[in-house]
N, C-alpha and C positions, 0 to 999 in steps of 0.2 A: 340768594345763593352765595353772591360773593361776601354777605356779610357774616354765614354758616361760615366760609370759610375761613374767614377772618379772626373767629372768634375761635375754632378750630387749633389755627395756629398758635392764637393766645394762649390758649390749656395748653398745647403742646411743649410751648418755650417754657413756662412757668411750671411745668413737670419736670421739665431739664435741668431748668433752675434751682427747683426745690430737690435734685435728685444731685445735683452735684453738691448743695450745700450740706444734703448728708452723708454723701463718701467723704469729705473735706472731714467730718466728724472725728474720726479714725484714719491714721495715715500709717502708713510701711513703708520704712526703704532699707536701703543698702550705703551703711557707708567704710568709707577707709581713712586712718589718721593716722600720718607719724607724727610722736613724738621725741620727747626730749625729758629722760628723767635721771633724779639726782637723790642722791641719800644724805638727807641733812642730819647732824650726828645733835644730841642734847646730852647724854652723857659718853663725854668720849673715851675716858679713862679706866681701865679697868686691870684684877689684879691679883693672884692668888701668891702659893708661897714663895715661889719659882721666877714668875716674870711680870714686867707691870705694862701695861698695852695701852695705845693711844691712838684711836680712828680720829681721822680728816677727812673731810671731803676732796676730793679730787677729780670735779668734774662731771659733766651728764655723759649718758651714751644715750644712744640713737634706736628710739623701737618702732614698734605701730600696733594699733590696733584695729580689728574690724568686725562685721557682724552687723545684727539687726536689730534699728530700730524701730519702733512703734510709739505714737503719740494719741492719745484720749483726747479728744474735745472735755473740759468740765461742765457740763449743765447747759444752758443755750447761748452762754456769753464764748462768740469761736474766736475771743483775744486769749482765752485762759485755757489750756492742756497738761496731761497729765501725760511726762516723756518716760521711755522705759526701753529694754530691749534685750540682747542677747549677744556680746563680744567674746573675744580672744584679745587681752589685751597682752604684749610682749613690753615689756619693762627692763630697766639696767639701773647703772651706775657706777662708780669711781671710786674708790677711797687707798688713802694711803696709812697704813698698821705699822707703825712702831714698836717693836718689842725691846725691851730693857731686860736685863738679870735685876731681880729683886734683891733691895742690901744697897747696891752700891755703883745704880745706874750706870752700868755698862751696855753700851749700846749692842743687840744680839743681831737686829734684822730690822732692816727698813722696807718694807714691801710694797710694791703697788699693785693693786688690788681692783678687778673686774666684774664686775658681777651682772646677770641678766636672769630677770623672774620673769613666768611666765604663770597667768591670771585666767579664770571664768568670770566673766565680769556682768556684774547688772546692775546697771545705771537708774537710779529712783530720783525723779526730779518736775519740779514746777517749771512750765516755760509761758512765756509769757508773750504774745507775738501783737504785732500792728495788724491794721486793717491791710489790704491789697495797697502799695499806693505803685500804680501802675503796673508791672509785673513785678515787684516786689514787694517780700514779706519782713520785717526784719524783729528779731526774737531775743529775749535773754532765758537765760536758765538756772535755775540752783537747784541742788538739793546733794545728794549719795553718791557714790559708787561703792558696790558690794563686791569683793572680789573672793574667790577660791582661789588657792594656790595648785600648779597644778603640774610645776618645775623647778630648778633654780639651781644655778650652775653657778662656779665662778673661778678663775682662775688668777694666776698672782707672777709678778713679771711677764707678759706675755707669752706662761708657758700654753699645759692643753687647760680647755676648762673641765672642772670637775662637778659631780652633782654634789649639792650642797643644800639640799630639800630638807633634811634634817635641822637643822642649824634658825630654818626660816619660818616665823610664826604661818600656819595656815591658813589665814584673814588676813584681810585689807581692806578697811571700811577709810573714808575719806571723804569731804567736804569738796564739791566740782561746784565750779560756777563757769559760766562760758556765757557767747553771742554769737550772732550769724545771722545770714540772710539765705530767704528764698527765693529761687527766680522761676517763675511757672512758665513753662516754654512751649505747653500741650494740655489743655485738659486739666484733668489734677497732677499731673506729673511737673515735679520740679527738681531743678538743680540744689544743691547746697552746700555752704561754706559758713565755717565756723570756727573760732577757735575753742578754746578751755583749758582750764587751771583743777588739778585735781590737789589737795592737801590733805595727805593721810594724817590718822586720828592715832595709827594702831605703834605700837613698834616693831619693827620687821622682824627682827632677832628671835628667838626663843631665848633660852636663861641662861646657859652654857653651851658649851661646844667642848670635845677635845683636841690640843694643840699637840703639832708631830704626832698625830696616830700612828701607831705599829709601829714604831720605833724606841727607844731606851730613854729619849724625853719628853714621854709622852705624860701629858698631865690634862686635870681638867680646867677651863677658864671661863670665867661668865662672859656672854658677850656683852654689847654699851648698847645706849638706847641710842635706835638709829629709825629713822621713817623715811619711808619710800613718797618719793612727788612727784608728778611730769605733769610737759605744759602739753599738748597738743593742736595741730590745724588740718580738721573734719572736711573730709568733701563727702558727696554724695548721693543720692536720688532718693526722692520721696515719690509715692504712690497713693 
């Protein structure tokens, strides 16, 4: 009898076992990350008959993003997964717009310049994680972020901000790589912490804009190549 039972328990644990190694398969959580993004400028000059323009960067602002993710086990090796999910990602940035009279560089307007985009975002990426060593997991990641645009305001001296969705290409594709650890604290339930590095591909801009709208000097101007980046630090719960 007591060896029935023994054996019992055997199948029992090793049902557990083999039942946790396959929720571990497929995970869901919840997480939240501010970040910190910046508009790196590569052509900053720009110039029609009228005025001649010059973007600078001028610092990050301050966003977040949040939503859900989801990670694939690949095949039976559970060091390799396939990460994915479902965000809002809120983005900014800084620049200072020089404008010149065309002819004979006269300085017209020095402006400082604010801006914040707001994103659907779906993250496509290879992660790569350790065995358990203790209750922790520790992981890297490469691959995408897909973004829709889905806002995008900005305002110049500190006045109000305006929308400015026109103006902004409606893609955002980019190069992310990040790391982080997982701490299992229950079960399949774990904590997480992460950072990442996103480097847009696209340029934010569309091709033109028009400068002093509804006014008497109003004209049209190309915008400069400029790309949207941010770093972020990920917390948040797996399942």
């Amino acid at each position: 009898m007591k060896k029935a039972s023994a054996l019992a328990m055997t199948a029992l644990l090793m049902g557990m076992a083999a039942h946790a190694q396959d929720t571990k398969k497929f995970r869901l959580g919840i997480t939240l990350a501010p970040n910190m993004g910046w508009i790196g400028y590569s052509d900053k000059k720009v110039e029609n008959n009228s005025y001649k323009q010059e973007y600078k960067a001028d610092g990050s602002r301050i966003g977040f993003r949040f939503g859900l993710v989801t990670d694939f086990q690949l095949g039976a090796n559970a060091n390799y997964f396939f990460s994915t999910g479902l965000f809002l990602n809120n983005l900014g940035g800084k620049s200072v717009v020089t404008t010149k009279l065309a002819g004979n560089d006269s300085l017209f307007s020095n402006a400082k310049v604010e801006a914040k985009f707001q994103y659907v975002e779906l993250p496509l990426s290879i992660k790569l994680k350790t065995n358990e060593i203790g209750y922790m997991t520790y992981f890297g990641q490469l691959g995408f972020d897909v973004g829709v645009l889905t806002g995008a305001k900005a305002r110049v001296d500190g006045g109000d901000f305006e929308d400015v969705k026109d103006d902004v290409f409606p893609m955002r594709v980019a190069l992310a790589v990040g790391g982080g650890l997982e701490y299992n604290f229950s079960g399949n339930t774990s904590a997480l912490i992460g950072i990442k590095y996103s480097n847009s591909f696209m340029n934010l801009y569309q091709k033109d804009t028009k400068l002093f709208e509804g006014t008497a000097l109003e004209t049209k101007m190309d915008l400069p190549k400029g790309k949207l980046h941010y770093a972020e630090l990920t917390v948040g719960v797996l399942f």
